[in-house]
PDB file of N, CA, C and O in Angstrom:
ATOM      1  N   UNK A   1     -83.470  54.173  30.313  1.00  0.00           N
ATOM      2  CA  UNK A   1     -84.231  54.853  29.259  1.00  0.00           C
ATOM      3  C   UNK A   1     -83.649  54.480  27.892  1.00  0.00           C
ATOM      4  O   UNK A   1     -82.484  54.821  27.690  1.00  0.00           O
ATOM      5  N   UNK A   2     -84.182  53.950  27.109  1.00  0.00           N
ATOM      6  CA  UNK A   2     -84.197  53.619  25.569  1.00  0.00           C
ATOM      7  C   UNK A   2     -84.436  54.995  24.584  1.00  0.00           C
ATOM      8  O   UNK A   2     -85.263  55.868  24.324  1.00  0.00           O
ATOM      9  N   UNK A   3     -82.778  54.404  24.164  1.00  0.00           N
ATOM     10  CA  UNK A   3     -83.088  55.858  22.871  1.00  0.00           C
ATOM     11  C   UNK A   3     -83.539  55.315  21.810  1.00  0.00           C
ATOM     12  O   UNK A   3     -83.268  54.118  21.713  1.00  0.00           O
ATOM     13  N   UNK A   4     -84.287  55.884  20.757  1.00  0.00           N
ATOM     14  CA  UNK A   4     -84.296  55.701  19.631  1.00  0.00           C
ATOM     15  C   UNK A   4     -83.656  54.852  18.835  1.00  0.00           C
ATOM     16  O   UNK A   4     -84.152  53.786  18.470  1.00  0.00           O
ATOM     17  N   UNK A   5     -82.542  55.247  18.518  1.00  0.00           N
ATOM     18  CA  UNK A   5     -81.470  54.091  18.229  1.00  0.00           C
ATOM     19  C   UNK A   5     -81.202  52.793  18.683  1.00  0.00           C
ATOM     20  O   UNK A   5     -80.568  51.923  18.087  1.00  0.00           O
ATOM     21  N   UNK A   6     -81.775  52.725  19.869  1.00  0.00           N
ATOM     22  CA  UNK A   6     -81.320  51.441  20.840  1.00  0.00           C
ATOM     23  C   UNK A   6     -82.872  50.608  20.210  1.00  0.00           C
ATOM     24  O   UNK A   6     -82.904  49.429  19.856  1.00  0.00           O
ATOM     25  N   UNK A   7     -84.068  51.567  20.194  1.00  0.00           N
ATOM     26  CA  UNK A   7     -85.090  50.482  20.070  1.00  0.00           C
ATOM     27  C   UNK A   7     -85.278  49.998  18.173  1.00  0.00           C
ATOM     28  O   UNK A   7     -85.974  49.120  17.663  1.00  0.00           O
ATOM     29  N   UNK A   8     -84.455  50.875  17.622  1.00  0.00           N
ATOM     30  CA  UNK A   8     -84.176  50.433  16.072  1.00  0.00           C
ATOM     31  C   UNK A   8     -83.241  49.592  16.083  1.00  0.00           C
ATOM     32  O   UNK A   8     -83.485  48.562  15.453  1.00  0.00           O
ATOM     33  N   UNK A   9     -81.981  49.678  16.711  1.00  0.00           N
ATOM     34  CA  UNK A   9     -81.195  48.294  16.761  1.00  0.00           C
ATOM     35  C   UNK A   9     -81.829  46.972  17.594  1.00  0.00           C
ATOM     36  O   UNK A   9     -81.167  45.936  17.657  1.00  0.00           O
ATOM     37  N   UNK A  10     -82.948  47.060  18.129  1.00  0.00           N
ATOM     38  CA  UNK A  10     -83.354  45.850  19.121  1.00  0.00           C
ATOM     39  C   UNK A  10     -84.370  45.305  18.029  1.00  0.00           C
ATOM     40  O   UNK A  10     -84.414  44.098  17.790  1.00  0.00           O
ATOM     41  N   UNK A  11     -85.490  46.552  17.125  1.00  0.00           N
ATOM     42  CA  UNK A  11     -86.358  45.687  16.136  1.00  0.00           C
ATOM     43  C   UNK A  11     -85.416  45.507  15.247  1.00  0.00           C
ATOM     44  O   UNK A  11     -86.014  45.031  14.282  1.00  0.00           O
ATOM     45  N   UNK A  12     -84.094  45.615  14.931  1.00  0.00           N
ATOM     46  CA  UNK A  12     -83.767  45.317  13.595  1.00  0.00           C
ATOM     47  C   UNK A  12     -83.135  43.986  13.880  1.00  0.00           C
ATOM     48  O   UNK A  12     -83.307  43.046  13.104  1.00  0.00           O
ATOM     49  N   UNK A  13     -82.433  43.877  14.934  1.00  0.00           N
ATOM     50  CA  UNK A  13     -82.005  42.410  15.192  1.00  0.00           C
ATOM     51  C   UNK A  13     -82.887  41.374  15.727  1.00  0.00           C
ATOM     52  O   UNK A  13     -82.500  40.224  15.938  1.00  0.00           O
ATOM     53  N   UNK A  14     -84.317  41.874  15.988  1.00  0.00           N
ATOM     54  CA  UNK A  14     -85.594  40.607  16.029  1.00  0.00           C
ATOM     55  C   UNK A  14     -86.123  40.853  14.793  1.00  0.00           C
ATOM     56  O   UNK A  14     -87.288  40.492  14.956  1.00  0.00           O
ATOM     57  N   UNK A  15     -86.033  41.223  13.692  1.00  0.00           N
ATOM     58  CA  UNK A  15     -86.571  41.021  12.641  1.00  0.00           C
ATOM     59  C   UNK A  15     -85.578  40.086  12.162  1.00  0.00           C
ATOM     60  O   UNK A  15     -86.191  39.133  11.683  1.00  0.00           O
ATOM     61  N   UNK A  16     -84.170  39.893  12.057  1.00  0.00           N
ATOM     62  CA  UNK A  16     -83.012  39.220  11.269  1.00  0.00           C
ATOM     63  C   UNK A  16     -83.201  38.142  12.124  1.00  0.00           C
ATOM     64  O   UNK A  16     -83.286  37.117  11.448  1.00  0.00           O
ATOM     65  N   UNK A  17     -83.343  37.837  13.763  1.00  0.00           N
ATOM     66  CA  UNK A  17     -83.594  36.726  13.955  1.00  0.00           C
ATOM     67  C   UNK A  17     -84.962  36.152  13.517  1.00  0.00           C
ATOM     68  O   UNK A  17     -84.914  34.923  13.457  1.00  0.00           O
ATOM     69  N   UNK A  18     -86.015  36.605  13.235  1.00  0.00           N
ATOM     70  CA  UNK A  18     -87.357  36.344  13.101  1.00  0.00           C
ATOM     71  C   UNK A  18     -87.300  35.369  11.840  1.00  0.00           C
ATOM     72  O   UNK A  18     -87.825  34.308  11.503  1.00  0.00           O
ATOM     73  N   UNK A  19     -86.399  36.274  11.330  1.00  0.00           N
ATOM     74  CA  UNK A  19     -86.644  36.334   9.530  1.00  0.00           C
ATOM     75  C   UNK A  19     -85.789  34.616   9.451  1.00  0.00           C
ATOM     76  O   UNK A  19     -86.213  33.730   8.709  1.00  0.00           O
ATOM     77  N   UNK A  20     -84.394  34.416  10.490  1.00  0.00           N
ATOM     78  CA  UNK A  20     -83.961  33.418  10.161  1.00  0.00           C
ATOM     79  C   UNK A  20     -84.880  32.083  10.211  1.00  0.00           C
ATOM     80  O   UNK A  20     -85.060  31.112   9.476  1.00  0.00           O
ATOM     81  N   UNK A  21     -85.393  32.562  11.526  1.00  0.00           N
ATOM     82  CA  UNK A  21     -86.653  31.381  12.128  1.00  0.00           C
ATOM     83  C   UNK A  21     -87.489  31.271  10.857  1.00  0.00           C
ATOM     84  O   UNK A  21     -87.565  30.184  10.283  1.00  0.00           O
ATOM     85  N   UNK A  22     -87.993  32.136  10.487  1.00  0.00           N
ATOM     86  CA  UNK A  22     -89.238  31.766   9.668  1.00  0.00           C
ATOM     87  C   UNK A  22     -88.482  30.926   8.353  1.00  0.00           C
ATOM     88  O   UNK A  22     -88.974  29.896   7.892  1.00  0.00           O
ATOM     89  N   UNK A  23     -87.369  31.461   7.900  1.00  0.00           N
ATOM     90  CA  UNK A  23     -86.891  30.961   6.741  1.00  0.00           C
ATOM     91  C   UNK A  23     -86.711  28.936   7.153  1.00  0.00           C
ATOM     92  O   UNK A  23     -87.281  28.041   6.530  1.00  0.00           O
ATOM     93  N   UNK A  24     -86.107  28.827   7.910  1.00  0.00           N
ATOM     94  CA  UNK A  24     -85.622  27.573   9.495  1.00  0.00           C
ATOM     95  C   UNK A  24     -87.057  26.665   9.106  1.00  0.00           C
ATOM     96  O   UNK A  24     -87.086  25.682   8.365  1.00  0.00           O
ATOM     97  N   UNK A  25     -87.938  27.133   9.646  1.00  0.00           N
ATOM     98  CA  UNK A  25     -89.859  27.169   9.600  1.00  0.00           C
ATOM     99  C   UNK A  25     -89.803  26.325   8.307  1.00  0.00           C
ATOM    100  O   UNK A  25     -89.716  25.099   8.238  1.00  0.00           O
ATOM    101  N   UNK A  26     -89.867  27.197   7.319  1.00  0.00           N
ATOM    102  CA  UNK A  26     -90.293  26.608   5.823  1.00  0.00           C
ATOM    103  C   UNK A  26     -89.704  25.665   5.858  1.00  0.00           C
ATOM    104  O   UNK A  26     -90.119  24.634   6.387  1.00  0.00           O
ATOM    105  N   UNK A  27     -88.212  25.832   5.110  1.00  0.00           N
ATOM    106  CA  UNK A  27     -86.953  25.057   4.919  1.00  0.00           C
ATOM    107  C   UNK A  27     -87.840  23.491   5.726  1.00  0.00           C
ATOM    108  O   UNK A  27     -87.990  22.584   4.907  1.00  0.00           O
ATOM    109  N   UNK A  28     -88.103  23.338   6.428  1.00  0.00           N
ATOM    110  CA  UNK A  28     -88.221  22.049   7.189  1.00  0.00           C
ATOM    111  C   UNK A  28     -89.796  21.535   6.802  1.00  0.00           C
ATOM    112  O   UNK A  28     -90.152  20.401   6.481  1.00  0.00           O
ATOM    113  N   UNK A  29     -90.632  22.793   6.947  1.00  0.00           N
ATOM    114  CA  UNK A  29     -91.777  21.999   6.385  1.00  0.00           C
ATOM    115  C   UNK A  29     -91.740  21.833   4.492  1.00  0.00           C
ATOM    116  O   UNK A  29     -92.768  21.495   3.905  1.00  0.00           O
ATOM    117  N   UNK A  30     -90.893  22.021   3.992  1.00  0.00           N
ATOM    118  CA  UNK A  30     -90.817  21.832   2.648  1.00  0.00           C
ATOM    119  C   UNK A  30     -90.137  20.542   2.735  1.00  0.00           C
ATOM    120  O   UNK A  30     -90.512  19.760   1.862  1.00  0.00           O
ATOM    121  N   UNK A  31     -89.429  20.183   3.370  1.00  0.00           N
ATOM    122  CA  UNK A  31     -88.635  19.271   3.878  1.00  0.00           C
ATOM    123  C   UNK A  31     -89.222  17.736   4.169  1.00  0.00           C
ATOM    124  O   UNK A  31     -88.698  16.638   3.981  1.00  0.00           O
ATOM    125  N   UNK A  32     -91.059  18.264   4.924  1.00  0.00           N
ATOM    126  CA  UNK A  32     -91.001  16.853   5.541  1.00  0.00           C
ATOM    127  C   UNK A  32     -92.597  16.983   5.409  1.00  0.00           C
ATOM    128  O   UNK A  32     -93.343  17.951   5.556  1.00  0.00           O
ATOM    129  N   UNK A  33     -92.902  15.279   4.986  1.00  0.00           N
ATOM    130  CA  UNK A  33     -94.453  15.149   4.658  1.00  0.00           C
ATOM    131  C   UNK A  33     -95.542  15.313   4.997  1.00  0.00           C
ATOM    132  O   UNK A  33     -96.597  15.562   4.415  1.00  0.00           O
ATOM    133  N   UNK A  34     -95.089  15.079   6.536  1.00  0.00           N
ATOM    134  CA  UNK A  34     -96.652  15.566   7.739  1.00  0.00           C
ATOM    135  C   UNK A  34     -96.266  16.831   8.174  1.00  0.00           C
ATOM    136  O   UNK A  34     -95.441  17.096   9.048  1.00  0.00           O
ATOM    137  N   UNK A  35     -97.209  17.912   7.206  1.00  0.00           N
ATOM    138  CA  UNK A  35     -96.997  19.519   7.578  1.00  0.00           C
ATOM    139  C   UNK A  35     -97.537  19.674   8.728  1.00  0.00           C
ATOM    140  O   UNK A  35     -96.899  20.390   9.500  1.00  0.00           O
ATOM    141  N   UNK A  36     -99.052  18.997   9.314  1.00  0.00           N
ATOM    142  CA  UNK A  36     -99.888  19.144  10.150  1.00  0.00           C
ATOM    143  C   UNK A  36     -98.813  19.786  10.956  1.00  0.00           C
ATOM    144  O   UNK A  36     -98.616  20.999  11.028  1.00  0.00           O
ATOM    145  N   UNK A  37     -98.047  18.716  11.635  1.00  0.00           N
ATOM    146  CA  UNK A  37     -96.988  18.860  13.074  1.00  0.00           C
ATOM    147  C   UNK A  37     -96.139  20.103  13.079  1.00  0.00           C
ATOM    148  O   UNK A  37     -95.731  20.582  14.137  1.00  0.00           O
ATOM    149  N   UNK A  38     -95.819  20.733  11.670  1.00  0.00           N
ATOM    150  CA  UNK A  38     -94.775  21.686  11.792  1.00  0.00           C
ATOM    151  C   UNK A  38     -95.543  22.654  11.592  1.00  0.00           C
ATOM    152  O   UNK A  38     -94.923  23.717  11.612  1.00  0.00           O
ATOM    153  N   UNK A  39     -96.960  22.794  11.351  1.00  0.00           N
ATOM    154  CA  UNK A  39     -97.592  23.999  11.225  1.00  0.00           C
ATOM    155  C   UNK A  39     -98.731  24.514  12.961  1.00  0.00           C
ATOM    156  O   UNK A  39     -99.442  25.486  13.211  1.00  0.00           O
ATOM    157  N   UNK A  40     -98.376  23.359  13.697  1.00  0.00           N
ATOM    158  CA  UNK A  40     -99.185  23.568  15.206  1.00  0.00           C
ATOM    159  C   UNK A  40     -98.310  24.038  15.573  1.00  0.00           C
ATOM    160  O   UNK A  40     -98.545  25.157  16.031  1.00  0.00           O
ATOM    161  N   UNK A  41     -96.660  23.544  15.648  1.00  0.00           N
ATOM    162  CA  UNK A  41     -95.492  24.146  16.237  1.00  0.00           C
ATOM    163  C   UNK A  41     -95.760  25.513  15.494  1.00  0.00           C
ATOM    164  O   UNK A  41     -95.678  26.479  16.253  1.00  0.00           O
ATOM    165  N   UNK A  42     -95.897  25.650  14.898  1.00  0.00           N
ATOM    166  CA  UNK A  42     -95.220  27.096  14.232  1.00  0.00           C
ATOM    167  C   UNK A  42     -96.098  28.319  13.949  1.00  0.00           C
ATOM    168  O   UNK A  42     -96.006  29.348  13.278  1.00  0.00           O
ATOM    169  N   UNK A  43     -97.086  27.679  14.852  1.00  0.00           N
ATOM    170  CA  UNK A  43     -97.962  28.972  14.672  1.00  0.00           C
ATOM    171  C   UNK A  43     -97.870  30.739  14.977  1.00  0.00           C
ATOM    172  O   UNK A  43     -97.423  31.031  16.086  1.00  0.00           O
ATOM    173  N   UNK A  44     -98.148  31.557  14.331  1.00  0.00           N
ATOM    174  CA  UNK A  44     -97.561  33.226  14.562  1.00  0.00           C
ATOM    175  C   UNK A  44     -98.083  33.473  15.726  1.00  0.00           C
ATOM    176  O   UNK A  44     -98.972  32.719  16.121  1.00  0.00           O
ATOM    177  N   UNK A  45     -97.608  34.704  16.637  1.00  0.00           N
ATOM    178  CA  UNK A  45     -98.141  34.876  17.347  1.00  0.00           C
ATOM    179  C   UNK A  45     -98.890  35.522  17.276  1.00  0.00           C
ATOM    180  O   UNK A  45     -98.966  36.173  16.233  1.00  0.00           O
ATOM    181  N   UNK A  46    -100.145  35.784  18.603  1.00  0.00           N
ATOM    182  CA  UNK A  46    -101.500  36.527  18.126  1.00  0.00           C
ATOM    183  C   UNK A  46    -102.680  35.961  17.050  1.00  0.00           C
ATOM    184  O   UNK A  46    -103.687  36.477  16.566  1.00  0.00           O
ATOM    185  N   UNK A  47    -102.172  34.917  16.954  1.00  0.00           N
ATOM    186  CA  UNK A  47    -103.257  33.666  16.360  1.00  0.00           C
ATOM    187  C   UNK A  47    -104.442  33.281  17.565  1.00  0.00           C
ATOM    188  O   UNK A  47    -105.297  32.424  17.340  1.00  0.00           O
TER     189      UNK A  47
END
């Protein structure tokens, strides 16, 4: 059974990993000329 606390520490550390990814995400398509490829990879979920 999940307390409260446990499911605020589980979204808060998939938001800080999320957040790294997405930052990861940009960083690379700012990075490199054919966005096409890094924007099929990188699509959100629930698209």
């Amino acid at each position: 059974m999940l307390t409260v606390a446990d499911v605020d520490r589980t979204i808060d550390f998939y938001q800080r990993v999320l957040g790294m990814e997405a930052r990861k995400v940009r960083s690379s398509v700012l990075a490199r000329p054919d966005r096409s490829s890094v924007c099929t990879s990188a699509t959100p979920i629930g698209t």
